[in-house]
N, C-alpha and C positions, 0 to 999 in steps of 0.2 A: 837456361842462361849459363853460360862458361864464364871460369875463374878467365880463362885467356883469351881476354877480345880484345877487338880493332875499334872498335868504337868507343862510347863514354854518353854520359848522360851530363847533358848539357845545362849549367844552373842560369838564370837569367836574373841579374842583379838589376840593371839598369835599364828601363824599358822605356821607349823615346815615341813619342806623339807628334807630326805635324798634322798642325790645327789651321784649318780658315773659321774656325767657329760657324761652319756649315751642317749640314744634316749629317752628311757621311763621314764627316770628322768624329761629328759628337758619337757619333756609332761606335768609332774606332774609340775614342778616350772609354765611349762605357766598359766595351769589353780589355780593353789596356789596363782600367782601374782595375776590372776584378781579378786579371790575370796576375797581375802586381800585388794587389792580397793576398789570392794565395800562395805566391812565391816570395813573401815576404821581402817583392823587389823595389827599389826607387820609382819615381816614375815621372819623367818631365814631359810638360805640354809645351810645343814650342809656336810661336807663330811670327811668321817672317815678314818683314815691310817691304813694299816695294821702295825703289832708291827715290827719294822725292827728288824732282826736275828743278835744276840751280833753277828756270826761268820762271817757275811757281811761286818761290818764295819770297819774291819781292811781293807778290800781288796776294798769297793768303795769309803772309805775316809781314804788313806793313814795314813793323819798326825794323827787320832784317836790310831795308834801304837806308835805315837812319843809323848803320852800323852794330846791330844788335847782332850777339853769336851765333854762326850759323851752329856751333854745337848744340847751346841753346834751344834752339829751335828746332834741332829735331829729339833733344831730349824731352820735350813737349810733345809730339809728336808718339812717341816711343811709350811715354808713359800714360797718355792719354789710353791707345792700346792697351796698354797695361790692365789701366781699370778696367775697360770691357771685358778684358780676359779675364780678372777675376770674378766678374760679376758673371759670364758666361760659364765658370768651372764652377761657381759657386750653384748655378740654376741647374747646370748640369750632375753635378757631385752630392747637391745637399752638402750634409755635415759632416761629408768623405771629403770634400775641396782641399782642405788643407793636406792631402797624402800627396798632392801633386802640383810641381814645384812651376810655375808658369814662365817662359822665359819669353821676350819680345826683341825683336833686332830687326836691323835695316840688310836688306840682301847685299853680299860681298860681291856675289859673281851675279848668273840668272839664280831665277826664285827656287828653282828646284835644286841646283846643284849646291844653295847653300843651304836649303834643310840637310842636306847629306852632310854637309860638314858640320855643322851642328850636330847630328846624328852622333859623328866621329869624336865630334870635341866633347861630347858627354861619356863617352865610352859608352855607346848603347849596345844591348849584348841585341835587342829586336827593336825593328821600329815599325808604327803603325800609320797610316794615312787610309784616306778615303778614294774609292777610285773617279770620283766626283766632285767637282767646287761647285761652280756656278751653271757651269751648262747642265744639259737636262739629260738623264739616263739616253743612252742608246748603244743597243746591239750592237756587241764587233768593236766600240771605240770606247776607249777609257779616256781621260783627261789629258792633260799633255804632261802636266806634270807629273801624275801617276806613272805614265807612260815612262817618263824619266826618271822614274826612282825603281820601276821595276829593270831597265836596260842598265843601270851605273852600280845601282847598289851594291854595297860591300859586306853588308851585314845583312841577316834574313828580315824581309818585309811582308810583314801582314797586310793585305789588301783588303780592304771593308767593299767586296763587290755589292750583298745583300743588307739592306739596312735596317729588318728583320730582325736580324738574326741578332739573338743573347745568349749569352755565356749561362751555362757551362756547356760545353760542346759534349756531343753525344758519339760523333762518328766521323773520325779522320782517313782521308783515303790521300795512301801516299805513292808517287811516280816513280818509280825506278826504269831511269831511262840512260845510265850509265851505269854500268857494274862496282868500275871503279869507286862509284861516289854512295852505291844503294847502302853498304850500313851506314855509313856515316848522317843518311840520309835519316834512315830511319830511327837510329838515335834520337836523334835533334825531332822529330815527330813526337816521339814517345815520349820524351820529356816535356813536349807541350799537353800530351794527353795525360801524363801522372798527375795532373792540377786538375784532376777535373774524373771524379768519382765513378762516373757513368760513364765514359769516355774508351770506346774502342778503336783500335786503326785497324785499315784493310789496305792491300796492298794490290797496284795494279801495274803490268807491263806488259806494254804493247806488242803485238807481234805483225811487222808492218805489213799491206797488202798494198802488193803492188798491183796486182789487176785495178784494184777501185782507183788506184792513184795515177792510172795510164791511160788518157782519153785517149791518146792517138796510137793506142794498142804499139808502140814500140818493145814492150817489154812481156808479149807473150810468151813466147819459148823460154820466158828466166821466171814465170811464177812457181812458188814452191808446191810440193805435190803432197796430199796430206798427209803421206808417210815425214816427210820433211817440217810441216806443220807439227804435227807431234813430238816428234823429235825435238823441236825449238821450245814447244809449252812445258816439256819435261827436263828440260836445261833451265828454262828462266824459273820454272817451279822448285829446284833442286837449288839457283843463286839465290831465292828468295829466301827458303829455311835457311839457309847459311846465314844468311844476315841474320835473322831472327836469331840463328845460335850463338853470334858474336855478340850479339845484344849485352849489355852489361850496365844494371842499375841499383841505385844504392839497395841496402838491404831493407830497409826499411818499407822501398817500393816495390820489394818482388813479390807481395802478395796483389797485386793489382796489375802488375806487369804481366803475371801470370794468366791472369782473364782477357786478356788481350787476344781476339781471335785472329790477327795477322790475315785474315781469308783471302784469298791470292784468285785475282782477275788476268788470265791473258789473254784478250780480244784483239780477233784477225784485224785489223784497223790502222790508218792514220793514226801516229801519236796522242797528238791534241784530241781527234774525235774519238779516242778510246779514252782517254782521261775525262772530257766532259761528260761522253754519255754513260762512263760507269757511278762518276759520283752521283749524276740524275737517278740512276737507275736503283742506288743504295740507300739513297737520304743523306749520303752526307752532304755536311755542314762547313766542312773546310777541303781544301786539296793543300799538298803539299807538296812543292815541284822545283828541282832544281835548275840553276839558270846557268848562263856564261855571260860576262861584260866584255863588250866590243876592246874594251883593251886588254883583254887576253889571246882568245882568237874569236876575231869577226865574224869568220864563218862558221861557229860551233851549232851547229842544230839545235842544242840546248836553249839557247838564246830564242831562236822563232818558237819554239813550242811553246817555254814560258811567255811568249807576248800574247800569242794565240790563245794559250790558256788564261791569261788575265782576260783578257780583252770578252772573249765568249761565255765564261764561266756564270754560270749560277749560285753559285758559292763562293764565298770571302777564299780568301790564296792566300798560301802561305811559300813566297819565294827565295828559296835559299841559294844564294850566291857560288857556284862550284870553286870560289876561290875561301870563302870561308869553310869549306868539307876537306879541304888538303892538309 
């Protein structure tokens, strides 16, 4: 590790929970709680109401026709939730409940664009959700809302794809799929892996192939020739140790940082299917993959890998925004 790096070790104060108090919530709040332990972070559960229909509330709260407050009445509404939610962190937490702070509100905009803002207005440094509410697991398709926290997000989002999986994590495999963004990348990894004793990262980047990606053979005469493959595995192998040189963590954690095998994959492949089929192929337990939001640039490639990778992964995601790595 160098006195003079680019990067930084990222501390996580404030860690943000959207809850439906479903299965793959409750997943995400388990490992949220213990990760909030060990980093001695805050940690709030949030869960969001849909907006109740003006045309509803004459017919499930009577007295709202006989002039009664509509504030009233949805602060009934609001707190009823409440209870559930305590009673559901209570079932879920035991006698940890109280480390986490339950927050209940009616959606300002759609349901998912105001967990974000709640996200925001907590200053949450990560946030966790599930990739699943109500519908039932299936290949290739996450939720809609998922869906929409992984394309907006502004802060990095843990995705609960396996619900499975508990903390403490064993083996992080992280995507370096822009140069510019690979320490900063793998910073913000490492710092999720210092929390957690046993906890290695490996690193992977694609080397893309075009032959597999050319049904209509237009692009024979431009596939690279394995002198040129080589060539490329010994450059991305050479930007990976850099990063790993720039790496820079408190002192305290260089004795762990140190055990860190960084072990570096460049498979000839499709982006996406070289990141899924390496973490298959290692056991890891999480990926870690940077993204682009459509209001930066729309067409950043970054953007479809990260949906791709959510969406197919075996593995809970760890998506970090390329506007929070600048």
């Amino acid at each position: 590790m160098t006195e003079t790096s680019r990067s930084c070790f990222y501390a996580m104060q404030n860690i943000f929970v959207a809850s439906d108090f479903l299965p793959y919530a409750t997943q995400a709040l388990n490992i949220a709680h213990d990760l909030a332990q060990r980093a001695s972070a805050s940690l709030t559960c949030f869960h969001v109401l849909e907006k109740f229909p003006t045309i509803m509330r004459d017919i499930v709260f009577p007295y709202a026709a006989m002039g009664g407050d509509e504030v009233d009445i949805l602060n009934e509404i609001r707190m009823g939730t409440a209870d559930r939610g305590a009673r559901y962190l209570e079932a879920t937490l035991g006698e940890n409940a109280s480390h986490a702070r339950l927050r209940v509100d009616f959606a300002r905009d759609s349901m998912a664009k105001s967990i974000l803002h709640a996200a925001s207005d907590t200053n949450a440094d990560l946030m966790f959700c599930g990739a699943y509410g109500t519908k039932p697991h299936t290949t290739g398709i996450i939720g809609s809302m998922a869906a929409t926290f992984v394309a907006y997000t502004r802060i990095p989002l843990y995705l609960i794809k396996d619900p499975t999986q508990h903390a403490p994590h064993r083996r992080i495999l992280v995507a370096f799929l822009e140069p510019s963004l690979s320490p900063q990348l793998l910073a913000w990894a490492v710092s999720f892996a210092m929390h957690y004793e046993e906890c290695d990262v490996e690193i992977v980047t694609p080397i893309p192939d075009l032959l597999r990606n050319d049904p209509y053979g237009d692009y024979q005469g431009f596939a690279p020739t394995e002198r040129q493959i080589a060539q490329a595995t010994e450059r991305i192998t050479q930007r990976a140790k850099q990063a790993v040189q720039s790496l820079s963590v408190p002192f305290s954690r260089e004795p762990h940082a140190l055990k860190l095998s960084f072990r570096q994959h460049a498979p000839l492949q499709a982006p996406a299917t070289a990141i899924l089929k390496t973490a298959d192929a290692i056991g890891a337990d999480l990926i870690v993959i940077p993204s682009s939001q459509p209001n930066l640039e729309s067409d950043n490639p970054l953007r479809g890998i990260a949906r791709t990778v959510t969406e197919y992964a075996n593995q809970n995601c760890l998506v970090i925004p390329s506007a929070f790595l600048k």
